[in-house]
MARRO-586093 format. One line per 3 residues: number of its first residue (from 1); their letters; for each residue x, y, z of N, C-alpha, C, O. Coordinates in steps of 0.2 Angstrom, whole numbers. Atoms other than C-alpha are relative to their C-alpha. Layout:
BEGIN
NUM = A = X/Y/Z/X/Y/Z/X/Y/Z/X/Y/Z ~ ...
This chain:
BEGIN
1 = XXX = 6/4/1/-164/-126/38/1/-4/-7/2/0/-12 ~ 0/4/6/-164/-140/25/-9/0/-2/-14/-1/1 ~ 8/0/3/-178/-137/12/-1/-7/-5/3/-7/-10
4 = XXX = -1/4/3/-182/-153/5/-6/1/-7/-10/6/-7 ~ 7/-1/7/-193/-155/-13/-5/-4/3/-6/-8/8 ~ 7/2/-2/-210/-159/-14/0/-4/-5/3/-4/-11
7 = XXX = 3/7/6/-218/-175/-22/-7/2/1/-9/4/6 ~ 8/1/1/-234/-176/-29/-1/-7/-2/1/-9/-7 ~ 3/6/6/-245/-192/-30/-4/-1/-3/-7/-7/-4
10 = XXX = 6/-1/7/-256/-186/-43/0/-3/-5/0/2/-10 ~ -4/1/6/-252/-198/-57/-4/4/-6/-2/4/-12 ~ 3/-5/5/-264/-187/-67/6/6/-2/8/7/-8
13 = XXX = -3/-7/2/-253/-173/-66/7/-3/-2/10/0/-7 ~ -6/4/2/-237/-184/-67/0/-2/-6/6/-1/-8 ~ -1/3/9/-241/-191/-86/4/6/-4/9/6/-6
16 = XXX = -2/-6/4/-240/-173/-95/10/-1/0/14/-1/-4 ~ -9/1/-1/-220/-174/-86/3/-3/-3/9/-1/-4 ~ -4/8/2/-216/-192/-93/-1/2/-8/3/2/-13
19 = XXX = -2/-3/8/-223/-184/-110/6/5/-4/7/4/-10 ~ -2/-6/-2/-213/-168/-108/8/-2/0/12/1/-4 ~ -5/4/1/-198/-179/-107/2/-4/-5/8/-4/-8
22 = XXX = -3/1/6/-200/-190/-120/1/1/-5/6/-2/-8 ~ 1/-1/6/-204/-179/-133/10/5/1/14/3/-3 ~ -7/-1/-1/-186/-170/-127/7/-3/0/12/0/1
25 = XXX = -6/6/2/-174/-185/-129/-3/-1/-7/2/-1/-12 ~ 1/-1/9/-183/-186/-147/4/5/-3/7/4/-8 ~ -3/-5/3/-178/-169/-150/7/-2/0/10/1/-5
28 = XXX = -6/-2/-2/-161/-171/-144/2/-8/-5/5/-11/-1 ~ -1/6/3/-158/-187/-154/1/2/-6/5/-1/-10 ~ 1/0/8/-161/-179/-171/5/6/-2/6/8/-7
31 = XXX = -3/-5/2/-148/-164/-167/4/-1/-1/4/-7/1 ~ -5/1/-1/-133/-164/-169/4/1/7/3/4/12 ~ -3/-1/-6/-119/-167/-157/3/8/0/3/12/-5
34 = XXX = -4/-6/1/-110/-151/-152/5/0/8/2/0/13 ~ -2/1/-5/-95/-151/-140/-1/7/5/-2/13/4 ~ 1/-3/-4/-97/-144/-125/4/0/7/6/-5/11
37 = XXX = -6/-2/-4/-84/-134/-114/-1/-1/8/-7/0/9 ~ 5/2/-8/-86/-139/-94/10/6/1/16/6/-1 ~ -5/-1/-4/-76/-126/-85/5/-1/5/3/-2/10
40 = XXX = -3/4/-6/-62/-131/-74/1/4/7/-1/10/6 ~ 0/-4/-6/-58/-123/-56/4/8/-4/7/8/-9 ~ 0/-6/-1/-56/-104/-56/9/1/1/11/0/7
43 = XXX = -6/0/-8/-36/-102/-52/0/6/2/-2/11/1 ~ -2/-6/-7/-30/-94/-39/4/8/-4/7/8/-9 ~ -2/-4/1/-25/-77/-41/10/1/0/13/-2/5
46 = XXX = -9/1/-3/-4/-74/-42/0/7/4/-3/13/4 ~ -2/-4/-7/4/-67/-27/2/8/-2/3/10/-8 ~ -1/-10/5/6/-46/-29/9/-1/2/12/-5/6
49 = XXX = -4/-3/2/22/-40/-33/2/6/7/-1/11/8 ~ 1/-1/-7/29/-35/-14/7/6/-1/13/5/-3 ~ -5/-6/-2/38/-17/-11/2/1/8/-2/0/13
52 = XXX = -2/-1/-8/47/-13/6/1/7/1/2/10/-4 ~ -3/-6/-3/50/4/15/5/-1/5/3/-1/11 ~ -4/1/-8/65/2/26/1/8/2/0/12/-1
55 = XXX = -2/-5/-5/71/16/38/6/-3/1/6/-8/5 ~ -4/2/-1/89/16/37/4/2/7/9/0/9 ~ -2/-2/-7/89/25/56/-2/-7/6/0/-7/12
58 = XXX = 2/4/-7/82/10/65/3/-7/-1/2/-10/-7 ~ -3/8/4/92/-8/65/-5/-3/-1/-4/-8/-5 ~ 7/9/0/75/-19/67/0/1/-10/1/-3/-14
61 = XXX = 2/-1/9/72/-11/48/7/-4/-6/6/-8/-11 ~ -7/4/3/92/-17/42/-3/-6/2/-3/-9/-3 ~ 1/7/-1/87/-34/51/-4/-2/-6/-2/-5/-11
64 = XXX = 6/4/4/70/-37/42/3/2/-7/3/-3/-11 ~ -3/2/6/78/-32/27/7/-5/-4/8/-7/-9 ~ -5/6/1/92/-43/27/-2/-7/1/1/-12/-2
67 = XXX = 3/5/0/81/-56/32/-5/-3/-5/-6/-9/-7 ~ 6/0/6/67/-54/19/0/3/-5/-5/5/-7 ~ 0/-6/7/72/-43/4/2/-6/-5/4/-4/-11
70 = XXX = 1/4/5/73/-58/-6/-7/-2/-3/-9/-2/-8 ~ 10/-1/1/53/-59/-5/1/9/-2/-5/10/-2 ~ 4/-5/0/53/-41/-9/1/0/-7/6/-3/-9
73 = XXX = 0/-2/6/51/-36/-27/5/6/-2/10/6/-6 ~ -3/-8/1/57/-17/-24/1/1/9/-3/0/13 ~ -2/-2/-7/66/-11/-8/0/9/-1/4/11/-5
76 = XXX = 0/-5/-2/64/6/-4/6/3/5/4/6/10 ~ -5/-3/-3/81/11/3/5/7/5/6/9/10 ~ -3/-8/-3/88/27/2/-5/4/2/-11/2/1
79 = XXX = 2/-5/-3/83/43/11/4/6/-3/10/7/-3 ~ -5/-5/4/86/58/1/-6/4/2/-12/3/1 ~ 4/-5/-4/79/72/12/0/9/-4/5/10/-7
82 = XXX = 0/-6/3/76/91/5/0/6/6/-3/7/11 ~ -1/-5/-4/82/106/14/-6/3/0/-8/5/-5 ~ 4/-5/2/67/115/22/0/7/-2/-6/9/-5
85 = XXX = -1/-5/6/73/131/15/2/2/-7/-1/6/-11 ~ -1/2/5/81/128/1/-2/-5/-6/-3/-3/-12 ~ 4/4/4/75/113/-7/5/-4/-4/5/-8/-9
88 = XXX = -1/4/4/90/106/-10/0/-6/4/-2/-7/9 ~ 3/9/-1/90/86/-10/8/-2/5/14/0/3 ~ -5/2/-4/102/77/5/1/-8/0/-4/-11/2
91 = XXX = 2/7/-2/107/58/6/1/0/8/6/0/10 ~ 0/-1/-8/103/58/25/4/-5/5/8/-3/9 ~ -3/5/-2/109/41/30/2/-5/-5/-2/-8/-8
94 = XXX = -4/4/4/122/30/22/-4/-7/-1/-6/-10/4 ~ 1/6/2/116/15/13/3/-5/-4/4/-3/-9 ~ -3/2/1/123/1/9/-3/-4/-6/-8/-6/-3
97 = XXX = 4/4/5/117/-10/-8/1/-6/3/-4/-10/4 ~ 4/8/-1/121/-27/-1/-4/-2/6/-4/-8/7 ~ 5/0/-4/109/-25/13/-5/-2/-4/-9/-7/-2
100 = XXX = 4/2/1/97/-28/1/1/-5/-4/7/-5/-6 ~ -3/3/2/95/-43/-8/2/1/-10/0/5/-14 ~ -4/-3/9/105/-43/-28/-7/-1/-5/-7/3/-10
103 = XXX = 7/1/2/86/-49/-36/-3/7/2/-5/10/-3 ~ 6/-5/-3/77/-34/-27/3/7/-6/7/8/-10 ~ 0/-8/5/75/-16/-37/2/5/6/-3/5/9
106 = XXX = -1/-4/-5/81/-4/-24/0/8/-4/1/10/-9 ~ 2/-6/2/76/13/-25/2/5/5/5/2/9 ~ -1/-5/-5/77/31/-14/-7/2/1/-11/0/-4
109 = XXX = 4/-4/-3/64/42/-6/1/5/1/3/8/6 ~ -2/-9/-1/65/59/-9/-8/5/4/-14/4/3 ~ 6/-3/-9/53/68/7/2/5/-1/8/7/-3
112 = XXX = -2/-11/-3/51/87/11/-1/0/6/-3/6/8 ~ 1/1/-7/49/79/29/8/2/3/14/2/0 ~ -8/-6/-5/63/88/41/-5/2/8/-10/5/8
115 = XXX = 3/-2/-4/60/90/59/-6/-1/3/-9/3/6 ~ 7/4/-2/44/79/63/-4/5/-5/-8/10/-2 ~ 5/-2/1/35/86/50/0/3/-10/6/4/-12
118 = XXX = 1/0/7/32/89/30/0/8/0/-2/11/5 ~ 0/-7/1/37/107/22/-1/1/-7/2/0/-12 ~ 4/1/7/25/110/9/2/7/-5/2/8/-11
121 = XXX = -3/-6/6/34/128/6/4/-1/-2/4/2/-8 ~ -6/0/6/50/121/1/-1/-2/-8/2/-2/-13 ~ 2/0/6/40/115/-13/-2/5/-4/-1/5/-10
124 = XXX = 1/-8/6/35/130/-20/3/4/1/2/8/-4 ~ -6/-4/4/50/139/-17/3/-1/-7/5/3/-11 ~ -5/4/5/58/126/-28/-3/1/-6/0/3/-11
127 = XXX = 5/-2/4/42/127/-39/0/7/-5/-2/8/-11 ~ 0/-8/5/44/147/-44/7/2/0/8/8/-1 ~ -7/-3/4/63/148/-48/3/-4/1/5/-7/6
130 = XXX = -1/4/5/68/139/-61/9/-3/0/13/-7/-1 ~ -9/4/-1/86/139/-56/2/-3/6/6/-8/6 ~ -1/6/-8/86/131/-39/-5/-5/-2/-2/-10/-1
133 = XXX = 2/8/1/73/118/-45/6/-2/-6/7/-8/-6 ~ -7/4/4/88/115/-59/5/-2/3/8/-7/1 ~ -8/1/-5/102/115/-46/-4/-6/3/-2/-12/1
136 = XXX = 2/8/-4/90/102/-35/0/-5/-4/1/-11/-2 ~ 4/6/6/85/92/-50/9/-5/-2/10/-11/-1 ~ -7/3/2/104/90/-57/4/-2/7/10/-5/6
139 = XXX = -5/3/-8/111/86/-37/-5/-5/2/-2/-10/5 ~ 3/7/-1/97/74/-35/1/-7/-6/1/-13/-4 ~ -3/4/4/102/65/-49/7/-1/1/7/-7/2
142 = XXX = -5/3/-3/120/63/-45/0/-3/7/5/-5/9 ~ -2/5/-6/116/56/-28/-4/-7/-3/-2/-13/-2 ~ 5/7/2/102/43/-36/5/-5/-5/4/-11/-7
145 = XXX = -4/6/5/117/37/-50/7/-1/5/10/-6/4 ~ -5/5/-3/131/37/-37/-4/-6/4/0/-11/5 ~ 2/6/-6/120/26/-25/-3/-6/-5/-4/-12/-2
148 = XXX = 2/4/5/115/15/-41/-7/-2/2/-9/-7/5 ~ 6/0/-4/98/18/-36/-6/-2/-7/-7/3/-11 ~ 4/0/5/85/11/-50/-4/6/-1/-5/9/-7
151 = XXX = 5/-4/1/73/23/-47/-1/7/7/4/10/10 ~ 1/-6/-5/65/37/-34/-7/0/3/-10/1/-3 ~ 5/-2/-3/50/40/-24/-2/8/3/0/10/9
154 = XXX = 0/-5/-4/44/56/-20/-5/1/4/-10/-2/2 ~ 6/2/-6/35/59/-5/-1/9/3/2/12/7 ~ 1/-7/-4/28/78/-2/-6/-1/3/-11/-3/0
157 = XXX = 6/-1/-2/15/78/10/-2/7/3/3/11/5 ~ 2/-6/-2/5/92/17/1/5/-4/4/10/-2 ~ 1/-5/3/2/102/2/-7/2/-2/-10/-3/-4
160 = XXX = 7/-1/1/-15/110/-2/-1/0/-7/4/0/-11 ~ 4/0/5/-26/110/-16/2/4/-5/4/2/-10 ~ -4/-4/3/-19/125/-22/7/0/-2/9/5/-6
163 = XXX = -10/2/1/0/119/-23/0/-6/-5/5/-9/-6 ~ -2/6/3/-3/105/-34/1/1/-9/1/-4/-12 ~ -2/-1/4/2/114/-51/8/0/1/12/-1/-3
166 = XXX = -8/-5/0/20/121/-42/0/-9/2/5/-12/-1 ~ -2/7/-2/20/100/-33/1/-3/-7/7/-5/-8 ~ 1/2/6/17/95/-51/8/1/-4/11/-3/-8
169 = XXX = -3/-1/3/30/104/-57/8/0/1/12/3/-3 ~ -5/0/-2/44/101/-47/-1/-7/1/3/-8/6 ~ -1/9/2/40/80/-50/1/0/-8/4/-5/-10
172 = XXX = -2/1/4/42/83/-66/7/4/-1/11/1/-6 ~ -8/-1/0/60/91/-65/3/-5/3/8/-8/-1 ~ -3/3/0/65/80/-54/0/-7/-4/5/-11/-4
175 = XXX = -2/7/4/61/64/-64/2/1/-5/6/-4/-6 ~ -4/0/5/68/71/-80/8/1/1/11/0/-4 ~ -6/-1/-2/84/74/-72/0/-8/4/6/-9/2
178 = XXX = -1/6/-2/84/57/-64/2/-6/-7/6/-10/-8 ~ 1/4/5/80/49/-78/5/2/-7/5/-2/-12 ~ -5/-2/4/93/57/-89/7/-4/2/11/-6/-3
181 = XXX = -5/2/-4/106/50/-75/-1/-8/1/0/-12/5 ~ -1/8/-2/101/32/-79/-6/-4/6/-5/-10/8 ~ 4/3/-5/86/29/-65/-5/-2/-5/-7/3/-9
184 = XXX = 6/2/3/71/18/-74/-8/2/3/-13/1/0 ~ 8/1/-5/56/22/-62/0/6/3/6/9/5 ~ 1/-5/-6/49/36/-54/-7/-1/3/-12/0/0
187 = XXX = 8/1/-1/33/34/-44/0/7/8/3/8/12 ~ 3/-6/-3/24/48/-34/-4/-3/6/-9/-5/5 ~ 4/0/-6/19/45/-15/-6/4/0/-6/10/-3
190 = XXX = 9/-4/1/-2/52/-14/-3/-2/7/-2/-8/8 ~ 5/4/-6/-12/50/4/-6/-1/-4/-9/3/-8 ~ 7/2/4/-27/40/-1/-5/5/0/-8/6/-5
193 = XXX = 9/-3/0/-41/51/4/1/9/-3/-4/12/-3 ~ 0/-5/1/-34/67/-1/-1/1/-8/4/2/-11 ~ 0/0/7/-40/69/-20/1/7/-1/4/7/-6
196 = XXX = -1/-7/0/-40/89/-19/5/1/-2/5/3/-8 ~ -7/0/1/-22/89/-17/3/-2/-6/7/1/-11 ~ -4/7/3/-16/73/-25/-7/0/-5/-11/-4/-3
199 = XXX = 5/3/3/-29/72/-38/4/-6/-4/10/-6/-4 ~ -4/4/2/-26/55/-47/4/2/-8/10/1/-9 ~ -3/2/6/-23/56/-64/3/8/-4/5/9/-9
202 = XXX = -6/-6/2/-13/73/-64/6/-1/4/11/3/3 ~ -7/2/-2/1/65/-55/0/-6/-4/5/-6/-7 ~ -3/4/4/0/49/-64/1/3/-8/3/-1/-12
205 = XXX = -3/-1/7/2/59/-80/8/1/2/12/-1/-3 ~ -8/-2/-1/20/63/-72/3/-5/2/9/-4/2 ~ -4/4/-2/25/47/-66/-1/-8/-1/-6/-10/-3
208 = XXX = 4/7/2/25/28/-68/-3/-3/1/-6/-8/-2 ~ 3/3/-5/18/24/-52/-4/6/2/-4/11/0 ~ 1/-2/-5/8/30/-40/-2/-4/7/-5/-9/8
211 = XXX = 1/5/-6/9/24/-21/-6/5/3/-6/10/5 ~ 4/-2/-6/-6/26/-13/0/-2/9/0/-7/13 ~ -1/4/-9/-3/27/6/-7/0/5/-10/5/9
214 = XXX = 6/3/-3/-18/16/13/2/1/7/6/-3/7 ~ -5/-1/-5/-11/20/30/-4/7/4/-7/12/1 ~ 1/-6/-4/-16/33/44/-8/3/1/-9/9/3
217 = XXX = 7/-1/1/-35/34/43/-2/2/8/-7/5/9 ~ -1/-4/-9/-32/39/65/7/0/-3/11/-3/-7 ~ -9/-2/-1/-15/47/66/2/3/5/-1/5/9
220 = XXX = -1/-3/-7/-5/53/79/-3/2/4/-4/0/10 ~ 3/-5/-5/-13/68/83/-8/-1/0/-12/3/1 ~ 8/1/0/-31/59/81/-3/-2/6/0/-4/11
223 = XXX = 2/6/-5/-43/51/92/3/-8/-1/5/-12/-6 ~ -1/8/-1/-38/34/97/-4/-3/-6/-9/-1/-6 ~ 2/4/5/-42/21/81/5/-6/-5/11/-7/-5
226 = XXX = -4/6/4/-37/7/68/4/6/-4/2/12/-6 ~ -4/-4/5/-23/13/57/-1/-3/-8/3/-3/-12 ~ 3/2/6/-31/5/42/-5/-4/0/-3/-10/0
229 = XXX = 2/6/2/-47/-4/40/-2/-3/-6/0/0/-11 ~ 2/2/7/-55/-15/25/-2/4/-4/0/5/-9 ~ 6/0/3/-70/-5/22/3/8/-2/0/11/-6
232 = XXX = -3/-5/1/-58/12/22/4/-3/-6/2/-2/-12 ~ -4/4/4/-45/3/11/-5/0/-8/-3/1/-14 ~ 4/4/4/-59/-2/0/-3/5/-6/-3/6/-12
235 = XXX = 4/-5/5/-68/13/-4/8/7/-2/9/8/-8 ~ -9/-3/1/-48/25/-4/3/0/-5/4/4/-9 ~ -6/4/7/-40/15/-18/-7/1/-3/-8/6/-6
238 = XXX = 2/-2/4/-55/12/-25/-3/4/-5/-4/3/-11 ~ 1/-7/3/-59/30/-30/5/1/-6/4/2/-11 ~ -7/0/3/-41/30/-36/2/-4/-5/5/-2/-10
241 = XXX = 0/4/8/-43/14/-47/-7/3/-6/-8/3/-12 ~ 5/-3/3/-58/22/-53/1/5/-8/-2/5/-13 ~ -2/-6/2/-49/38/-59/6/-4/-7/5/-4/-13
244 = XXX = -3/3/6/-35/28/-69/0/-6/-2/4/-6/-6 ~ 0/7/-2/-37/9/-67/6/-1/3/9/4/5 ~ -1/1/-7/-27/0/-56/8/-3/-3/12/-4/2
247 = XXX = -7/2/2/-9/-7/-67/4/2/1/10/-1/1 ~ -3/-3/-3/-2/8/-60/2/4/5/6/9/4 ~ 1/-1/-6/-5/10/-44/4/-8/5/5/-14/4
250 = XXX = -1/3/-5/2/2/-28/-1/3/6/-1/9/7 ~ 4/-2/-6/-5/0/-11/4/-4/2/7/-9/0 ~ -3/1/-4/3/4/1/-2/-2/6/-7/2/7
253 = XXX = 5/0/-4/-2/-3/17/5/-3/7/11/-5/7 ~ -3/-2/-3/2/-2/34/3/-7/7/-1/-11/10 ~ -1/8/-5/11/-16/47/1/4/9/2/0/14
256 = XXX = 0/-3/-6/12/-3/62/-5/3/5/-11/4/3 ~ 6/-3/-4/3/4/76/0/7/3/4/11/1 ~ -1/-4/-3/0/17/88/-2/-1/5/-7/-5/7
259 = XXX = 2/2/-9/-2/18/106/1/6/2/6/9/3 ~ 4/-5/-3/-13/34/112/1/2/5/-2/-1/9 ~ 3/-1/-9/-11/43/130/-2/8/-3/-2/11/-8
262 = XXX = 6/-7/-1/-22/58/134/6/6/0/11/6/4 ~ -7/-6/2/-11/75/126/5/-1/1/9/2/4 ~ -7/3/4/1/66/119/0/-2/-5/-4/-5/-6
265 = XXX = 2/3/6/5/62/102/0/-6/-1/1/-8/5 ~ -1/5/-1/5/45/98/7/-2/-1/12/1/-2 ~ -7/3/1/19/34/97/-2/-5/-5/-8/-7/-5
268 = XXX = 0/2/5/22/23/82/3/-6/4/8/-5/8 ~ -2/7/-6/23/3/89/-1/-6/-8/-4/-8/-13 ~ -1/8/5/29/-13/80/-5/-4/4/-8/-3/9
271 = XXX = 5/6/-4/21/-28/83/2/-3/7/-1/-4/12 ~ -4/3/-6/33/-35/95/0/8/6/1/7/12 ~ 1/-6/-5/31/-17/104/-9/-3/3/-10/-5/9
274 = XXX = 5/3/-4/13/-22/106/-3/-5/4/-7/-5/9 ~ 1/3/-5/12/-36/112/5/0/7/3/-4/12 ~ -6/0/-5/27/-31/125/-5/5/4/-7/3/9
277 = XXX = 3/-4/-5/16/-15/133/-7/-4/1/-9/-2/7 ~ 7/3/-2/-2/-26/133/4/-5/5/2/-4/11 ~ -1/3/-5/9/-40/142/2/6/8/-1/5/13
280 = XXX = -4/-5/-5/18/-26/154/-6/2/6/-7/1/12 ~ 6/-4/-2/1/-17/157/-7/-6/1/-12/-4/1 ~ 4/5/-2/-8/-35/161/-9/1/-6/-15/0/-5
283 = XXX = 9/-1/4/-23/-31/148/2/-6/-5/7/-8/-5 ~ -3/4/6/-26/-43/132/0/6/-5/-1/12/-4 ~ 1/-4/4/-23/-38/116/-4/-5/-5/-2/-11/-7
286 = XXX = 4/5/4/-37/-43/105/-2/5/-4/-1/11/-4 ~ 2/1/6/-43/-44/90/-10/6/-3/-15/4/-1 ~ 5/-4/0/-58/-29/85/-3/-3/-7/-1/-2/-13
289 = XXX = 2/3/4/-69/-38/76/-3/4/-9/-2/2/-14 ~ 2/-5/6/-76/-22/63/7/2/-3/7/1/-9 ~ -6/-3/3/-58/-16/60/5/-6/-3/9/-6/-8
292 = XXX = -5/4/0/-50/-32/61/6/0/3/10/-5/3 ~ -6/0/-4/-35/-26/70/1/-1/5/-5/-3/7 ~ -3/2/-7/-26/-28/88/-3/6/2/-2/11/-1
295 = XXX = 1/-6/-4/-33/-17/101/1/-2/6/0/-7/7 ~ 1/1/-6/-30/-15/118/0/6/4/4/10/2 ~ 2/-4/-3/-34/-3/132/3/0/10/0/-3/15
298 = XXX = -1/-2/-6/-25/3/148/-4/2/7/0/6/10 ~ 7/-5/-3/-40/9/160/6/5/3/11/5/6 ~ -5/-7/-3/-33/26/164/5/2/-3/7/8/-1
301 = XXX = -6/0/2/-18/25/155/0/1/-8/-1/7/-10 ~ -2/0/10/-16/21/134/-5/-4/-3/-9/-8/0 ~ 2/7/4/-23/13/120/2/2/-7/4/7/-9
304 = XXX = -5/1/7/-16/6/105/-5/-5/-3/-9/-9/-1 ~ 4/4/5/-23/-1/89/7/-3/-3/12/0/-3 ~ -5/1/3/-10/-11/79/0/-7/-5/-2/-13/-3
307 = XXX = 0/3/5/-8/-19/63/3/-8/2/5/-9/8 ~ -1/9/-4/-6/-41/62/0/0/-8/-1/5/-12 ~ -2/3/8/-1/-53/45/-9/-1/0/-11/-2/-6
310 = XXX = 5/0/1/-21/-55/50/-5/5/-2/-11/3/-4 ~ 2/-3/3/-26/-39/45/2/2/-5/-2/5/-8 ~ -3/-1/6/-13/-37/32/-4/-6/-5/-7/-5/-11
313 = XXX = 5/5/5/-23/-53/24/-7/4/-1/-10/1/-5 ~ 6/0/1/-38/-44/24/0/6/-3/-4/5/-7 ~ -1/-4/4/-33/-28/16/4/-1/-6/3/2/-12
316 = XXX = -3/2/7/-22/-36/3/-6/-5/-5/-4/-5/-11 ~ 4/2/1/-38/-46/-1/-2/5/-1/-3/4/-7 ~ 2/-4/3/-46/-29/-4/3/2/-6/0/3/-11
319 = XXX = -2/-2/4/-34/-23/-14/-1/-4/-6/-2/-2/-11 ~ 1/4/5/-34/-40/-25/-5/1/-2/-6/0/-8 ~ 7/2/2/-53/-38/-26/1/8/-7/-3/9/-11
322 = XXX = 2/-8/5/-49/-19/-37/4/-2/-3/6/4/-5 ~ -4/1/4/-36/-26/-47/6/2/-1/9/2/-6 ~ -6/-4/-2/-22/-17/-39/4/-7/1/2/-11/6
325 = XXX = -5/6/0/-6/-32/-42/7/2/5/12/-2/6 ~ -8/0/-5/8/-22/-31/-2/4/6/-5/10/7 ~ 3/-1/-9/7/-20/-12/9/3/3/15/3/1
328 = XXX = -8/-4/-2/21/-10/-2/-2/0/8/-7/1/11 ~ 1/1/-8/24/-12/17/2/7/3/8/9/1 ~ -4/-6/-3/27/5/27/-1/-2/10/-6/-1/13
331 = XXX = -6/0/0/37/0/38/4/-7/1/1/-12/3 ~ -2/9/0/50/-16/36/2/2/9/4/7/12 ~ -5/1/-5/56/-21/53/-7/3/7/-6/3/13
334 = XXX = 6/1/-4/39/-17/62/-6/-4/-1/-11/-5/3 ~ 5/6/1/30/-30/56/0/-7/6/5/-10/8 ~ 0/8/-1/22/-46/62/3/-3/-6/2/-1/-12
337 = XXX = -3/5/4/32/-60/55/-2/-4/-3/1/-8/-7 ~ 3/2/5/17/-67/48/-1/3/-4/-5/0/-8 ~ 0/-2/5/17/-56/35/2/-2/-6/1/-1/-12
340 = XXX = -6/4/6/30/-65/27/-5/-5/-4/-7/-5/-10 ~ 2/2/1/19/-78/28/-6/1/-8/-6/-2/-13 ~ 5/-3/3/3/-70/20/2/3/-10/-2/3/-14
343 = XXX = -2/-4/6/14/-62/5/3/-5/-3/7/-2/-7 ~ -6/4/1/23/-78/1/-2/-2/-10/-7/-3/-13 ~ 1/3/7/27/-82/-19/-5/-8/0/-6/-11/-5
């Protein structure tokens, strides 16, 4: 609706106006000049600072990384797994540095994932006797300075509320012994919505990072859902920037999907998987307007929700809006290839 102005033709009520004006260019006449600033356009924000997670078990993850680790800031490489009984640290699969590019920061992953599934005891073995987390600490350090690995991520998930003194304390052994052997960076893996566990600003006192993993809001074993929306992302991180502001923190966010059948776990799908079982299965795959992701549905059979460069735009725009400047892909090599786009210097 276009509102237009009103005229009046009351030249009574008009005069006072014409006065009202004169005596205002009088004043302004007798003042002094004084420069005045006109603002110019707003710039644009600069592009975040872009992290990778490869999986050296899958080639699509070697492709995309050889294809695009020159866009990446920090490549997430190695795979340095922890025995679940013991706790000591293993390089799982062989990696190669010039896989990534000679620009990128390449780093390892150290997980107490073993056997489909996170082992929250070997951390607190490792946590109450001071001599085997010494032995893990000094054997994880000589694989992270043979692999000339800058730095290290550790990744415990599935530990309770009540574990988070002994998880605490066995990130801080391993980064002092990292960092003894020449690694500059340690940053600490956190699931967003768990603050219990992972509270924020008692693992960032131990690390330099913290990766918040935006990711998995439906998971496997969930109801069918988006693997990451806006308005989750938004308020997740949020709380997180809240706790320590946001310069060191990275969001991490998700380029994959998952495809649902009835008592079955889900299965984890690239993009090119998705669109491959919606064409197979004659259904579309569209676009869910609240979530912004791909969905699509089998009647009788599956459904799958799955990450796009169009909803990676719309969650990195969340993060840009809380002042979080570095973004991290979990996983390379399942993405739409518009993401490249979206993320471009």
């Amino acid at each position: 609706m276009i509102v237009r102005p009103i005229v009046t033709h009351d030249l009574k009520r008009r005069r006072p106006a014409r006065l009202a004006v004169v005596l205002l260019l009088a004043a302004a006449a007798c003042t002094p000049a004084t420069n005045v600033s006109v603002a110019g356009p707003t710039p644009a924000a600069p592009p975040p600072a872009v992290w990778g997670f490869a999986a050296p078990w899958d080639p699509r993850s070697d492709s995309s990384l050889r294809a695009n680790g020159a866009r990446l800031d920090v490549a997430v490489t190695g795979w340095i797994q922890l025995d679940s009984l013991t706790g000591q640290p293993t390089l799982l699969y062989p990696d190669d540095p010039t896989h990534a590019s000679p620009t990128t920061t390449r780093l390892a992953l150290v997980t107490s994932y073993h056997g489909q599934t996170f082992h929250p005891g070997a951390i607190r073995s490792l946590a109450t006797d001071e001599r085997t987390l010494a032995s893990a600490a000094g054997h994880l350090a000589e694989i992270t300075a043979s692999g000339r690995y800058r730095g290290i991520v550790l990744d415990f998930e599935g530990q309770a509320p009540a574990d988070t003194d002994a998880t605490v304390r066995v990130v801080r052994a391993f980064r002092d012994s990292v960092r003894a052997r020449g690694s500059s960076l340690v940053a600490v893996a956190i699931p967003a919505a768990d603050t219990a566990a992972y509270p924020t600003r008692t693992f960032m006192a131990v690390a330099d990072l913290l990766i918040v993993m935006l990711y998995d809001e439906h998971w496997s074993t969930s109801a069918p859902g988006p693997i990451a929306t806006p308005t989750w992302v938004r308020r997740t991180l949020g709380q997180r920037v809240a706790d320590v502001g946001a310069s060191r923190i990275v969001a991490a966010l998700p380029v994959y999907g998952y495809q649902w059948q009835a008592a079955q776990v889900a299965v984890p799908l690239s993009f090119d998987d998705a669109r491959r079982a919606a064409t197979q299965a004659g259904v579309e795959l569209l676009r869910d307007p609240a979530s912004r992701s791909l969905h699509a549905i089998q009647p009788g059979g599956w459904e799958l929700w799955q990450s796009d460069s169009d909803l990676l735009r719309a969650l990195r725009d969340e993060v840009a809006s809380l002042g979080v400047t570095k973004i991290a892909l979990w996983r390379l090599g399942l993405e739409d290839p518009g993401v490249w786009n979206v993320l471009a210097k």
